[in-house]
N, C-alpha and C positions, 0 to 999 in steps of 0.2 A: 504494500500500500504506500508506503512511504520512501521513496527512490534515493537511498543512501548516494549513489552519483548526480541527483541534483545540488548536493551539499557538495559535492564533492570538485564540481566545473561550473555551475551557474547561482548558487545562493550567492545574491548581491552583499550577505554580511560576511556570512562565511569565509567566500574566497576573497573577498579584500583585508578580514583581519588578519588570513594567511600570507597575506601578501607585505602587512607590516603596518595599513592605514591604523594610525591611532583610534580615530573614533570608532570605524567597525570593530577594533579589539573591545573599545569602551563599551560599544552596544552590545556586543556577544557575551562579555563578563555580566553584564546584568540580566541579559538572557538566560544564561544556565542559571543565576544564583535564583532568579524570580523560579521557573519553570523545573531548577532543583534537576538540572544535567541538560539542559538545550531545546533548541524544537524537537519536533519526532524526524526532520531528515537528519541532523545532526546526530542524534543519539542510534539512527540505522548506520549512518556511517563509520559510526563508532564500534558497532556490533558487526561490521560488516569488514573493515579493515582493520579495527584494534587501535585505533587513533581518535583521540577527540576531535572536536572541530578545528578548534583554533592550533591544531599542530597540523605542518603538513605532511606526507605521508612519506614513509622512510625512500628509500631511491629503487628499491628492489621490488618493493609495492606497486611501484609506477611502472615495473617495464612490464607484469604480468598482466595486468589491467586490460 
């Protein structure tokens, strides 16, 4: 139901606080603390590659994908 690779290439929060933007880090930290672990693609993603949101995925992750 909840597409762990939309967190993963297109959440406007997600992949800009991977990328280092301040504020999307600022909004995703309030995200998980309110929601108590993220939205539901975030925490697929997390169930799905073993990574939280706001980490990016290890290198060996990326080439199996």
């Amino acid at each position: 139901m909840f597409d762990p690779d939309f967190c993963e290439k297109q959440c406007p929060i997600c992949t800009r606080a991977r990328n280092g933007n301040p504020v999307a880090r600022f909004l995703q930290t309030i995200e998980r603390i309110v929601t108590f672990g993220g939205c539901p693609w975030g925490r697929a993603r997390q169930q799905k590659y073993g990574v939280p949101p706001h980490k990016p995925l290890p290198p060996e992750t990326t080439k199996n994908s």
